[in-house]
GUDREN-25880 format. One record per residue: residue in three letters; z, y, x of N, C-alpha, C in turn. Coordinates in pm, whole numbers, plus 50000, padded with zeros to 5 digits. Atoms other than C-alpha are relative to their C-alpha. Layout:
N
ALAZYXZYXZYX
...
***
This chain:
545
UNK499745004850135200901635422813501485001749967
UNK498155001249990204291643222628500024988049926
UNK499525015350088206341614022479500175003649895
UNK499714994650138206491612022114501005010349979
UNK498854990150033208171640121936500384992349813
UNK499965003550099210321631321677501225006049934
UNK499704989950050212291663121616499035015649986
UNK500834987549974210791694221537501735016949944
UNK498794996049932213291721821602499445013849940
UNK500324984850011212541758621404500945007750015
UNK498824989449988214001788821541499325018249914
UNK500504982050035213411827221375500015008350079
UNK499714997449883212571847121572500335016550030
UNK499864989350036213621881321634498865011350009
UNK501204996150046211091906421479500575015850003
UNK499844982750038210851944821459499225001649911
UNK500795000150106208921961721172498765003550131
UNK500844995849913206531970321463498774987350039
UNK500385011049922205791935321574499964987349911
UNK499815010650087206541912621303498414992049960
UNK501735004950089202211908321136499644994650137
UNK500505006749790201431907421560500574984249966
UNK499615014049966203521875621542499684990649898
UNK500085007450101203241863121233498084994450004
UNK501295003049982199141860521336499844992450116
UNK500205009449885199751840821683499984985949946
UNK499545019049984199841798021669501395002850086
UNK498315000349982202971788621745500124999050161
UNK499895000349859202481782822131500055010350099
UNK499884986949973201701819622166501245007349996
UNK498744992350016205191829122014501094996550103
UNK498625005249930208351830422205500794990449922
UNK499035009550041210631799522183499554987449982
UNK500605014750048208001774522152500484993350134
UNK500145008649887208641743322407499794985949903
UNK500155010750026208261707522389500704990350144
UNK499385007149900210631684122577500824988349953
UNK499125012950065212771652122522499894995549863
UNK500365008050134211111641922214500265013149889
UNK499574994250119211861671922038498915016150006
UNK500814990850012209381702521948500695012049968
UNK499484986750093210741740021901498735009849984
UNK500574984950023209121768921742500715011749934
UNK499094985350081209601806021666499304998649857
UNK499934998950094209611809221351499775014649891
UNK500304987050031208231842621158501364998349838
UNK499554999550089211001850620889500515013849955
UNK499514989149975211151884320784500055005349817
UNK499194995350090213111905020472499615013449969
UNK500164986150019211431935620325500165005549856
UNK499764996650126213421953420051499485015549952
UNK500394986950058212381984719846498784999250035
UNK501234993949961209442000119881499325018150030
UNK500264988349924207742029820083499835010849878
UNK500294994650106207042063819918498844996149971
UNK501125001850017203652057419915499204984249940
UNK500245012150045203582027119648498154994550014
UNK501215005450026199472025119629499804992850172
UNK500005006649880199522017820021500464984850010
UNK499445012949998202201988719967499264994049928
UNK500485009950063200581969519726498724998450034
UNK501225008449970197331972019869499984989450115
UNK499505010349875199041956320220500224986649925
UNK499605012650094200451931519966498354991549991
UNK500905003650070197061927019832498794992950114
UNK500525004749909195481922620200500854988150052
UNK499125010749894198091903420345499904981249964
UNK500365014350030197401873620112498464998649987
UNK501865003449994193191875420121499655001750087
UNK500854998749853192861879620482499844983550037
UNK500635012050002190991848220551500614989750076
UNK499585005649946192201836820860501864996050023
UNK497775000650000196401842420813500284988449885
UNK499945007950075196121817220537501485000149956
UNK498774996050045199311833920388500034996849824
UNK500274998050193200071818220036500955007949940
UNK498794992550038201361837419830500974991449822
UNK499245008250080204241824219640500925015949852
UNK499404991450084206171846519269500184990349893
UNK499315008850096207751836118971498874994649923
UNK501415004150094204371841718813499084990850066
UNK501275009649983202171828119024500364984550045
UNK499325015949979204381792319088499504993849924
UNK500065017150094202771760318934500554993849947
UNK498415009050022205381749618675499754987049972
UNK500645013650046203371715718583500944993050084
UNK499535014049932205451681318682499454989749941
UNK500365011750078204551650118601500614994949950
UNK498935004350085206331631418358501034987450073
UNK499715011949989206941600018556500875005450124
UNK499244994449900208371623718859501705006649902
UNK499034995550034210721641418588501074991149981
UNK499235013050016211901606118470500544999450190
UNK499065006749869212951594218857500825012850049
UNK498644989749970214941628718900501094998649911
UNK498505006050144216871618418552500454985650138
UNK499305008849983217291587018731501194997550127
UNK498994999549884218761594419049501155011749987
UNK498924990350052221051621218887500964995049915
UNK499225011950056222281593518701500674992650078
UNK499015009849902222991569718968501055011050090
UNK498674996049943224951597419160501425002449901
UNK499135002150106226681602418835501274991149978
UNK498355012050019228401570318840500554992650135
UNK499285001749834228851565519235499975009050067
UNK498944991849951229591596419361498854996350162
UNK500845002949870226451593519607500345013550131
UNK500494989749861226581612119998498575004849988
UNK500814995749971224201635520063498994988850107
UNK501215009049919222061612520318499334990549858
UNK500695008150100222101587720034499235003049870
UNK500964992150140220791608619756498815002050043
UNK501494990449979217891622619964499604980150028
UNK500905009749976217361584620024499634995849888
UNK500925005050127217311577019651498895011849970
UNK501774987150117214611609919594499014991050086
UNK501194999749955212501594219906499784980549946
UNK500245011650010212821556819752499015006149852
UNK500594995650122211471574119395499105008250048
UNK501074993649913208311590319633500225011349920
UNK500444988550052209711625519493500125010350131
UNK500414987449891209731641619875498554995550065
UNK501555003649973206411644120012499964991450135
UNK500545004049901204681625720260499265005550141
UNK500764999449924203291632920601499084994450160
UNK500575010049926200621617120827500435005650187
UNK499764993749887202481637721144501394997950000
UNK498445006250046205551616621207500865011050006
UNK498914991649956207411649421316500455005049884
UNK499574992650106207011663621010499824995749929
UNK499555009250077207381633120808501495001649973
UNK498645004849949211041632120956500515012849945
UNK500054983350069210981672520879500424999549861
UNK499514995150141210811671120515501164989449915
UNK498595006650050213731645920503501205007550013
UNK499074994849912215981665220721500035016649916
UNK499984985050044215221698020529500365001649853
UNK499615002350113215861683420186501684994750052
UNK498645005549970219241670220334500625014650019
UNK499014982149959220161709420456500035004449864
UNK500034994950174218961721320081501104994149938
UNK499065005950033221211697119957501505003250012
UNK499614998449902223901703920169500205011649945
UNK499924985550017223791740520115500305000449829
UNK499395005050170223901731319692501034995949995
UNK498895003749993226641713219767501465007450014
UNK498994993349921228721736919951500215016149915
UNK500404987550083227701766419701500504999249878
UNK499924997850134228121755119336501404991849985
UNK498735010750007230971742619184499634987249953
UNK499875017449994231251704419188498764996650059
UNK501495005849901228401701719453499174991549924
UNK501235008050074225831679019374500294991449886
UNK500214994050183227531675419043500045006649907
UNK500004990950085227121705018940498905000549915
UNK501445002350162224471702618584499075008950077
UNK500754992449980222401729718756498924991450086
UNK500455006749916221291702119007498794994649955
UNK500945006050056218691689218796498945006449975
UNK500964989150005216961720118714499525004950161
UNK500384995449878216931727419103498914992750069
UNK500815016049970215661693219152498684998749952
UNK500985001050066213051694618933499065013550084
UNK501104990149925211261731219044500004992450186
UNK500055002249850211911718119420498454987049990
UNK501025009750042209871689719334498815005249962
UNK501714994050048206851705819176499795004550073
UNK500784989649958206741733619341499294993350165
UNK500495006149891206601709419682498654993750000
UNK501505009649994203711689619521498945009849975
UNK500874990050063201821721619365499785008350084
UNK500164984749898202281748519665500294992550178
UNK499985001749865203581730119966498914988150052
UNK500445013249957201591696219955498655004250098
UNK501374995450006198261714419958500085008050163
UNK499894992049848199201739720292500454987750119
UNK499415011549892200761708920486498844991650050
UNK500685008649940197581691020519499145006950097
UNK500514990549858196461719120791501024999350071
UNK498944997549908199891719020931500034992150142
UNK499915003949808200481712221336500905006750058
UNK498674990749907203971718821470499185000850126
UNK500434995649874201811721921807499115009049945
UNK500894992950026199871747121672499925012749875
UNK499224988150139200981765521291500414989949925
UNK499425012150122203101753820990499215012949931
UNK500304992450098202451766420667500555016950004
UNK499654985850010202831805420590500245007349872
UNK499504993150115204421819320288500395012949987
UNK500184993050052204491853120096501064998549839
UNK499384997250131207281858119831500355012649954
UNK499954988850032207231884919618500275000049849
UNK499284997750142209461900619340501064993749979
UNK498295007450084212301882219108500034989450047
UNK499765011449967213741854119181501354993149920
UNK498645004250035216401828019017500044989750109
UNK498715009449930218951799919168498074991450029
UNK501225009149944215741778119210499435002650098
UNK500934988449875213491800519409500844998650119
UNK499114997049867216261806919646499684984350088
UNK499605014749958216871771319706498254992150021
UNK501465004449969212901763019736499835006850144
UNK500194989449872212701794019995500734992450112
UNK499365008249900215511774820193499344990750089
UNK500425012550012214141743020164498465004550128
UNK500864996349949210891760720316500145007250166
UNK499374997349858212571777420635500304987750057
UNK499865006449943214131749020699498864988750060
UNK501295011649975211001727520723499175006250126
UNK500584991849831209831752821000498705013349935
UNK501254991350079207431774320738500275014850049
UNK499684986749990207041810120810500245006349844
UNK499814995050158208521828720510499545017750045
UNK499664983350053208061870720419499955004149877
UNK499554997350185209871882320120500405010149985
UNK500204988750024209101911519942500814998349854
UNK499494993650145211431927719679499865017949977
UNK499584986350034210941965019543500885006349945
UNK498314993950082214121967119380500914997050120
UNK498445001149958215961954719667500794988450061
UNK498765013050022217301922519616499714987550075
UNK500455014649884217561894619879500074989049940
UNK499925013650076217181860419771500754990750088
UNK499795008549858217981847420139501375004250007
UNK499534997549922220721866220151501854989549968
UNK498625010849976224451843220245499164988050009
UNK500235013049989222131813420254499964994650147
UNK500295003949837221211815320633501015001650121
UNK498845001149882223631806820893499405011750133
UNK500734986349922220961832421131500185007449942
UNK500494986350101220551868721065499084996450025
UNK501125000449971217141879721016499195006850000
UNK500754989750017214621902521046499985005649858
UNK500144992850153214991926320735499845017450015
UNK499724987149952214051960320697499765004049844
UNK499534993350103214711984520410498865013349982
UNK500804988050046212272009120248500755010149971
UNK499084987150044212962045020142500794996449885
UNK499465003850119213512034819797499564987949919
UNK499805011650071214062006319534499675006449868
UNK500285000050144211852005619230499754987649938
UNK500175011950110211091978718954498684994850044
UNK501085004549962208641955219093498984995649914
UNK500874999350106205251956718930499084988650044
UNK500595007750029202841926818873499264997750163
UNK501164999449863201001913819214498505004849967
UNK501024994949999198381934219295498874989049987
UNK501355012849994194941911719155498635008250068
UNK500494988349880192921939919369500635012650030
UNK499344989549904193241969319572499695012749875
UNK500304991550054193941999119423499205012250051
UNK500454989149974191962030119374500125012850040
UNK499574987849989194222058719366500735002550131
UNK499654993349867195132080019688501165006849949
UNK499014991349970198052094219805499785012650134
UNK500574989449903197252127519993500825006850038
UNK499394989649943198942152520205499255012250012
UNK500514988649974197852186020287498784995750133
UNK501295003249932196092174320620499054992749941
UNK501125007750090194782145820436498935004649957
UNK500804994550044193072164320241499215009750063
UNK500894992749918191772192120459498824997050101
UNK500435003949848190702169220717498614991649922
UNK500995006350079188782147720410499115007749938
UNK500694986849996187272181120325498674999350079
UNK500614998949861186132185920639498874990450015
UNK500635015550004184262152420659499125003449911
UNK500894998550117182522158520300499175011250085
UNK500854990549997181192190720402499345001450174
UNK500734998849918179932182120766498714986349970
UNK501005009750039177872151620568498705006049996
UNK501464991849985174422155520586499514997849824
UNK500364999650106173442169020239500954996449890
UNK498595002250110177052171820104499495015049948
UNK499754982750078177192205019876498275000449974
UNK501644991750043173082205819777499974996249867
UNK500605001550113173352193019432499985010849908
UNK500314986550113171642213519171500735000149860
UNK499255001150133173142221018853499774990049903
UNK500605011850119173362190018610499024994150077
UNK500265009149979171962171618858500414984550012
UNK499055017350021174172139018833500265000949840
UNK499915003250157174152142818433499684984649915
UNK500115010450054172852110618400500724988650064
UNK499095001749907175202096318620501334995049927
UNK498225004350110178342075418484501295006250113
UNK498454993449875181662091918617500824989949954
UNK498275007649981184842074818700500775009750078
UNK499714992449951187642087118821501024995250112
UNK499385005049909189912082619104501345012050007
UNK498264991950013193922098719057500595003550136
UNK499574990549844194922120819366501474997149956
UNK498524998750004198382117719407500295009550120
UNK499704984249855199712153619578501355000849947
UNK498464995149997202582170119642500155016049833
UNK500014988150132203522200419370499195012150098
UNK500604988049914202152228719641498674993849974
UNK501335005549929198592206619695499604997449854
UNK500595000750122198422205819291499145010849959
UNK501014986450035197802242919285498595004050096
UNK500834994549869195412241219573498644990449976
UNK501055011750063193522206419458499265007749897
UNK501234999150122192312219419108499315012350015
UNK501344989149969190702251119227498494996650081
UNK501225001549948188782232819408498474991949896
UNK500875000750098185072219419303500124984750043
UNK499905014449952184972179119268499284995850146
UNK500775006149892182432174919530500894999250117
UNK499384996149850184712190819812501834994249971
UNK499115009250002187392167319692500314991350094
UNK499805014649884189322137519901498684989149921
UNK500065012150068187292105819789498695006249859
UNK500974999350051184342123319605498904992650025
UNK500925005749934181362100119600499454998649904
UNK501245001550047177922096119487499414990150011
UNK500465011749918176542059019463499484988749924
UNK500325009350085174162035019291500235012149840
UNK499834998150133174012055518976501685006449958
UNK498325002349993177992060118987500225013850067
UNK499254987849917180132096019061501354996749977
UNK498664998850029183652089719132500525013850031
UNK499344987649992185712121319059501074996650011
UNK498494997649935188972129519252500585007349852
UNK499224987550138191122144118927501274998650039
UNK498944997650006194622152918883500294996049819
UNK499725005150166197062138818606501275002350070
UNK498574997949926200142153318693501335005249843
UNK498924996150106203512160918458501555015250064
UNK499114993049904205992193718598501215001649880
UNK498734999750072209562189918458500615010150032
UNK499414989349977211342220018406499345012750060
UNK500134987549968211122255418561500515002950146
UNK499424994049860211452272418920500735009449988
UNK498624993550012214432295318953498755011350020
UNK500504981450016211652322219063498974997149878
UNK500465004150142210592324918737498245001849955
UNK501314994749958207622346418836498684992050022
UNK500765013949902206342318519054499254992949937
UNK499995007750114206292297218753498895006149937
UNK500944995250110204252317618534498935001950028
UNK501265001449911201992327818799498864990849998
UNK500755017249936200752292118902499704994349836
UNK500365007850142200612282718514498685006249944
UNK501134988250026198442315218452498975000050095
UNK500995002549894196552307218764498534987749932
UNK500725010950071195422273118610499395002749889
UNK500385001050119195112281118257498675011949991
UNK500984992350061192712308418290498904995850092
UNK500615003649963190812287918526498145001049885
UNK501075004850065186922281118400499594987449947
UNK500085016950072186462249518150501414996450004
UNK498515001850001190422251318105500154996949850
UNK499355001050106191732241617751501175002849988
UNK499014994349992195342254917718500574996949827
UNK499465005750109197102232017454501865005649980
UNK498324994950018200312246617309500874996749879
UNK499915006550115200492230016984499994986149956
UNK500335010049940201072193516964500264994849841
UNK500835006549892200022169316829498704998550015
UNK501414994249963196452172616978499274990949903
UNK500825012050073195272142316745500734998149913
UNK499765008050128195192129116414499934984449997
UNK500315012249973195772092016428499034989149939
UNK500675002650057193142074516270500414983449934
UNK499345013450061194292046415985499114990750011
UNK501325012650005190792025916008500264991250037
UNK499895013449897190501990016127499025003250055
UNK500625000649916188901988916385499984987250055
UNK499875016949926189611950316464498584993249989
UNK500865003750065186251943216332498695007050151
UNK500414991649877184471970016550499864995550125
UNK499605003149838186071961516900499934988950018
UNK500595016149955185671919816860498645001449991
UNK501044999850022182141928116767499325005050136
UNK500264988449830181951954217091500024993050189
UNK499785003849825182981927817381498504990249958
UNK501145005949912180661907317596500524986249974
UNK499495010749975181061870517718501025000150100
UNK499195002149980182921881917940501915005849932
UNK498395002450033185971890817700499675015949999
UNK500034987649941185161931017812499195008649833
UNK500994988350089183831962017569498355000550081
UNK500925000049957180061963217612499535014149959
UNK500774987550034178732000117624499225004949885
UNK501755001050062175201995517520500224992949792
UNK499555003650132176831978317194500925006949902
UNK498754991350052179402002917089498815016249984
UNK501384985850032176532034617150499134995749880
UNK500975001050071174012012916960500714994849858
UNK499635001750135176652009716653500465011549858
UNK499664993450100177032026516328500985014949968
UNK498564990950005180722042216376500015009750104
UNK499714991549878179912057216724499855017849956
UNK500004984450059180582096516666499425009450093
UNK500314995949935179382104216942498245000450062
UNK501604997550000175222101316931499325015650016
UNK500514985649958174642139116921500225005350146
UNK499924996549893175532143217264498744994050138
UNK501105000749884173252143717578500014981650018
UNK499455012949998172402100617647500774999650141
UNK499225002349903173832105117969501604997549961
UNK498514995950036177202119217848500224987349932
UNK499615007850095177362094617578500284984650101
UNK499805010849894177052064917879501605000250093
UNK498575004149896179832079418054501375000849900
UNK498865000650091182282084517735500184987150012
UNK500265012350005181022043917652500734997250118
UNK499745001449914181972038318002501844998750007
UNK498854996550023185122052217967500914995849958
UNK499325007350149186152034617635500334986350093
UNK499675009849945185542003317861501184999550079
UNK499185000349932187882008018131501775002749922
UNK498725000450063190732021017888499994985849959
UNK499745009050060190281988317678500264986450088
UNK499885010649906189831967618019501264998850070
UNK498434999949949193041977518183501005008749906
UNK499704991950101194951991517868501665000550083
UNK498804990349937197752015518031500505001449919
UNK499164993550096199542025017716501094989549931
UNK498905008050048202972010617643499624990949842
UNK499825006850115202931982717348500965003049916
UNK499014996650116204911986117019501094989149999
UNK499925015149976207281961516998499334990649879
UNK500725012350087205981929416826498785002350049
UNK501534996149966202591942516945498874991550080
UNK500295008749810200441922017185498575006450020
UNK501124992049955197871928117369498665005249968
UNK500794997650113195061929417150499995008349886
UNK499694988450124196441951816884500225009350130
UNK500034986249888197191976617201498185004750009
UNK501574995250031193331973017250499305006249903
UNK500124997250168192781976716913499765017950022
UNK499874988450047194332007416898499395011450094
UNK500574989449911193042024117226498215000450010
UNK501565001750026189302016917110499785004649873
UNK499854996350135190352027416761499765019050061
UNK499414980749964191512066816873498815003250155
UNK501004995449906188842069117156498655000949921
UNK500844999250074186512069016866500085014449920
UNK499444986350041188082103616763500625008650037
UNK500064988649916188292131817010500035007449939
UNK500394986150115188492162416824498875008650073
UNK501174993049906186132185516911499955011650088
UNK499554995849878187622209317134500194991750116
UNK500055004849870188082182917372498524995150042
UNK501695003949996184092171517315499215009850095
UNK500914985049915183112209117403500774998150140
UNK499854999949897185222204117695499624994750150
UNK500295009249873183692173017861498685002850026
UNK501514997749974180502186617778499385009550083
UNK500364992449861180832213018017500194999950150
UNK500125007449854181132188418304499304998950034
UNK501465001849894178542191718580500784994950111
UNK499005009149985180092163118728500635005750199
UNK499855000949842179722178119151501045009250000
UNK499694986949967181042212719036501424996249963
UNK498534998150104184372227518866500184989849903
UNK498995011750055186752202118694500425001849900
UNK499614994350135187362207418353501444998649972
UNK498865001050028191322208918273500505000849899
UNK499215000450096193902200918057501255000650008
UNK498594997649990196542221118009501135000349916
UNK499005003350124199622211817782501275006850044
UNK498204991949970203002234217750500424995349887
UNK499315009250132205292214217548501465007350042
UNK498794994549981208492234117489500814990749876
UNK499465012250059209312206617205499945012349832
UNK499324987750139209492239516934498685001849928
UNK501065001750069206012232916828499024987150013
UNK500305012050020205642200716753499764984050102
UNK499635010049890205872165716974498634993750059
UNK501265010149934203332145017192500024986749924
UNK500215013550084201892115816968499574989950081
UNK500735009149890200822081317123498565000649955
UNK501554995250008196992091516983500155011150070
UNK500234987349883197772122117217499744990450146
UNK500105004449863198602097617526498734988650000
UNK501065006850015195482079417455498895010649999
UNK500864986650018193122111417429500535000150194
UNK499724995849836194792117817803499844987750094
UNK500785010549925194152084517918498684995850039
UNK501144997849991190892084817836499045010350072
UNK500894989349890190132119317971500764998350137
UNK500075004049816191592108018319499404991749987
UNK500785007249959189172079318284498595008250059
UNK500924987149984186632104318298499595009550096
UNK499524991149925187792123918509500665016350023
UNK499594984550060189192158618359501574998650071
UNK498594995649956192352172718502500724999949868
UNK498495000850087195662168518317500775007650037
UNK498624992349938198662189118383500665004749853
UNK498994996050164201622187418128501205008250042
UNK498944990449947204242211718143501214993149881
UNK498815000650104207462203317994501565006750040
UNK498624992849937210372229218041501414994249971
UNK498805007750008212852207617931500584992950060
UNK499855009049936212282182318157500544983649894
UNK499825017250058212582153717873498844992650003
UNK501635009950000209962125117828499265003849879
UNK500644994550043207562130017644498714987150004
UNK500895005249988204302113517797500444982150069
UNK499365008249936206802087717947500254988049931
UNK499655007150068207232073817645498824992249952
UNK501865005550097203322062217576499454990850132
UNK500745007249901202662054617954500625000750087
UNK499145005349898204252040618277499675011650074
UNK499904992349955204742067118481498984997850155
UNK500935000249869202552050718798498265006249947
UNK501774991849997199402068618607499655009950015
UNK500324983949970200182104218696501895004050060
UNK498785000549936202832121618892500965010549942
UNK499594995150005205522138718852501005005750102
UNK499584989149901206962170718980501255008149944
UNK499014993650071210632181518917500145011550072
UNK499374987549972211702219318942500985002349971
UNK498904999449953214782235318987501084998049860
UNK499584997650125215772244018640499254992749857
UNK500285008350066216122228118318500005017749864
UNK499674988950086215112255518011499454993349836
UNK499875002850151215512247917627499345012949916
UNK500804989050146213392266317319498925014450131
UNK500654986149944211392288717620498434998949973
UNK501704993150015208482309517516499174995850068
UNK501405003949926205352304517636499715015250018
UNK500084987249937204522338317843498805003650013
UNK501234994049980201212355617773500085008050132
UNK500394991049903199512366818077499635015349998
UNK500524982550022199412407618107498875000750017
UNK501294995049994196442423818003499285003350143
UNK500574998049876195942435818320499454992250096
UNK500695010749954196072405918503498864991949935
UNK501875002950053193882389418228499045004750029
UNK501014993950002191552414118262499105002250122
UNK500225000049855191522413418672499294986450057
UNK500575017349926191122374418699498454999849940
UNK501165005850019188252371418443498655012650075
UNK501364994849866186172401318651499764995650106
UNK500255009049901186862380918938499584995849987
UNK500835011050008185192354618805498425001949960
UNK501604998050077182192372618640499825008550127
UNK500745001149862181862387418978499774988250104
UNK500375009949911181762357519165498654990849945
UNK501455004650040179292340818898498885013450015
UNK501114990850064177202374618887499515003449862
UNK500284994350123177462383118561500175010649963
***
């Protein structure tokens, strides 16, 4: 039997990126540093610092996205957004009041944390160690405020610190503490993204109590960092981008390499009864699509191929997800040849469109507000079957399959609406408008989807925007959103290398590929007769025509 403990003693412990999840998944008796002796308990402590993020953003955020729903790690996850700002009124009152009384006596740190625990605003716990814990850890927070701002704990900011420390203890920590067992795990925290003066000083507050912390920024930016008298495990991604919303599931889209792909090839076509479908056999079949992310070499090599023998082609329940491409190439390659080649390669592909004139759409003035509240469900969503079976749909002459997977289509744009807002705009008028203009395809792009036989060849869309015949409209980047819902290849050329599609939609919905050179007012380069005339016998020999 040991004798009461009535310190508990956290140490951090040192972590590699190798070893860090290994540890961060043991009980604390498993980790190095744990003991128990003379009344006092130590543990290691998981505290680890990961800034930027990898190239391969869809990977990180789905780790993100596992790391807090794996069942047994009971990792909460803590962000600006997802923090509980609710207090109670009668808690806000006793932080006025003890910010008052130091006010006019000039209270010590011991004695302040004794007026928060006489006004029950630090929590309670039924494990004397770590009763004694969340006194001793509000005294370091303190302490560390003190020694930081100007006029320590009277500096005006103290109140606002006071206050989130407080909630967020009763809203995020109260709830994890009643599993807690310094002989066994403390709580486990997950911070991710922005942070102000509060946050920091909560995060503290949370180390010090013995919690395991891991804090994720993609831009970069430490929250921890000068607060901790330790270093600490931190490791640094390739690069620092603008951190985007916590993942609320895993994403869909792949990032591929050359093996990748060969090797996922490979796989499809040793399946039993991969490659037998007959022509327009999946016609009735709703497509979706799934966004390849390649390198610029694995762009020209991806869209020749036929969807089936894609990464991530699948057939299932009624459902074909198609692998597509939505890619953007800035500028020009110094071999100029090269360039024209690989453009002329694509464009004279089969089921190619070859847009050179912009902009591809007329924007349509209608309301449509009437329409699209009429069109959702209960749950809040566009309903298919209600939008086919209405008045305005333009699309009834087409096969009912097709018309299921356009419907289909319309949903997912309006469900996760990708297209930058105006300002003043909100989210609803964005809907609006991307349920408005998906109602009016022109009909070159109609004939295009209609010659999707969803296993085979990939229908494409090819855009050369030299800026000298006219600009990309946001009813263009809505027409291209929609046909990557779909699944049709994209590929925009812009020799200028200015924005363009950048300006309608966040750039994580298709990739881009810079070349060497930047070229102003350049032609668009008809393919020689000859070669024209060589590729399409190739092809009417390969169909037999």
């Amino acid at each position: 039997m040991h004798p009461p403990l009535n310190h508990l003693n956290p140490r951090p412990l040192a972590l590699s990126y190798e070893n860090w999840f290994g540890m961060l998944q043991k009980i604390l008796p498993e980790r190095p540093n744990f003991s128990i002796g003379n009344g006092t308990i130590q543990i290691g402590q998981v505290v680890g610092i990961f800034l930027g993020i990898p190239f391969d953003t869809d990977e990180y955020y789905n780790q993100l996205f596992e790391y807090v729903h794996t069942p047994d790690l009971n990792l909460h996850l803590l962000s600006d957004d997802s923090l509980d700002k609710s207090i109670n009124n009668a808690h806000f009152q006793s932080i006025q009041k003890v910010i008052n009384i130091n006010q006019e006596q000039k209270l010590s740190i011991n004695r302040f944390t004794a007026f928060l625990e006489g006004e029950q605003l630090l929590l309670k716990s039924k494990d004397p160690v770590i009763h004694r814990k969340l006194r001793e850890a509000m005294i370091s927070t303190l302490e560390l405020f003190d020694s930081l701002e100007r006029e320590g704990i009277k500096n005006p900011d103290l109140r606002r610190v006071l206050v989130d420390i407080v909630k967020w203890t009763i809203n995020h920590l109260q709830p994890a503490l009643k599993a807690a067992d310094p002989q066994r795990e403390m709580p486990r925290f997950l911070w991710y993204g922005d942070f102000k003066k509060s946050h920091q000083y909560f995060l503290f507050y949370l180390i010090q109590l013995g919690c395991d912390i891991i804090f994720f920024h993609p831009e970069g930016k430490n929250a921890l960092e000068g607060l901790l008298k330790e270093s600490v495990f931190t490791h640094q991604f390739e690069q620092n981008l603008p951190a985007e919303p916590f993942p609320t599931e895993k994403r869909t889209r792949k990032a591929t390499v050359a093996y990748r792909a060969s090797k996922e090839i490979e796989n499809i076509l040793n399946q039993e009864g991969s490659g037998l479908y007959k022509p327009w056999q999946l016609r009735d079949y709703t497509p979706s699509s799934i966004t390849l992310r390649t390198t610029y070499d694995e762009l020209f090599i991806l869209s020749k191929e036929a969807a089936m023998i894609r990464p991530d082609f699948e057939v299932r329940d009624g459902k074909v997800q198609i692998p597509s491409l939505f890619a953007k190439i800035q500028g020009v390659s110094k071999n100029r040849k090269e360039y024209w080649d690989r453009l002329h390669s694509l464009s004279q592909l089969e089921n190619t469109l070859l847009i050179r004139r912009l902009p591809m759409t007329i924007p349509s003035s209608s309301d449509f507000r009437f329409h699209y509240r009429n069109a959702l469900g209960n749950d809040g969503q566009v309903v298919p079957e209600k939008m086919m079976q209405a008045h305005y749909w333009p699309y009834s002459f087409l096969p009912a399959g097709l018309q299921k997977g356009i419907a289909a289509a319309v949903r997912k744009l309006c469900e996760k609406p990708d297209l930058k807002p105006l300002a003043m705009e909100g989210i609803e008028e964005v809907k609006v408008f991307l349920f408005t203009q998906a109602m009016f395809m022109p009909k070159n792009i109609i004939q295009l989807i209609e010659k999707f036989d969803y296993s085979q060849e990939v229908p494409k869309l090819i855009i050369f925007n030299n800026e000298t015949t006219g600009m990309l409209s946001r009813s263009d980047a809505v027409l291209l959103l929609l046909l990557n819902q779909f699944g049709i290849d994209i590929i925009l050329y812009n020799p200028t290398g200015h924005n363009d599609i950048e300006n309608y939609l966040d750039s994580i919905n298709f990739d881009i590929h810079w070349l060497d050179d930047m070229e102003f007012d350049l032609e668009y380069k008809e393919p020689s007769l000859f070669k024209k005339g060589l590729f399409h016998g190739i092809l009417k020999n390969l169909r037999g025509d």
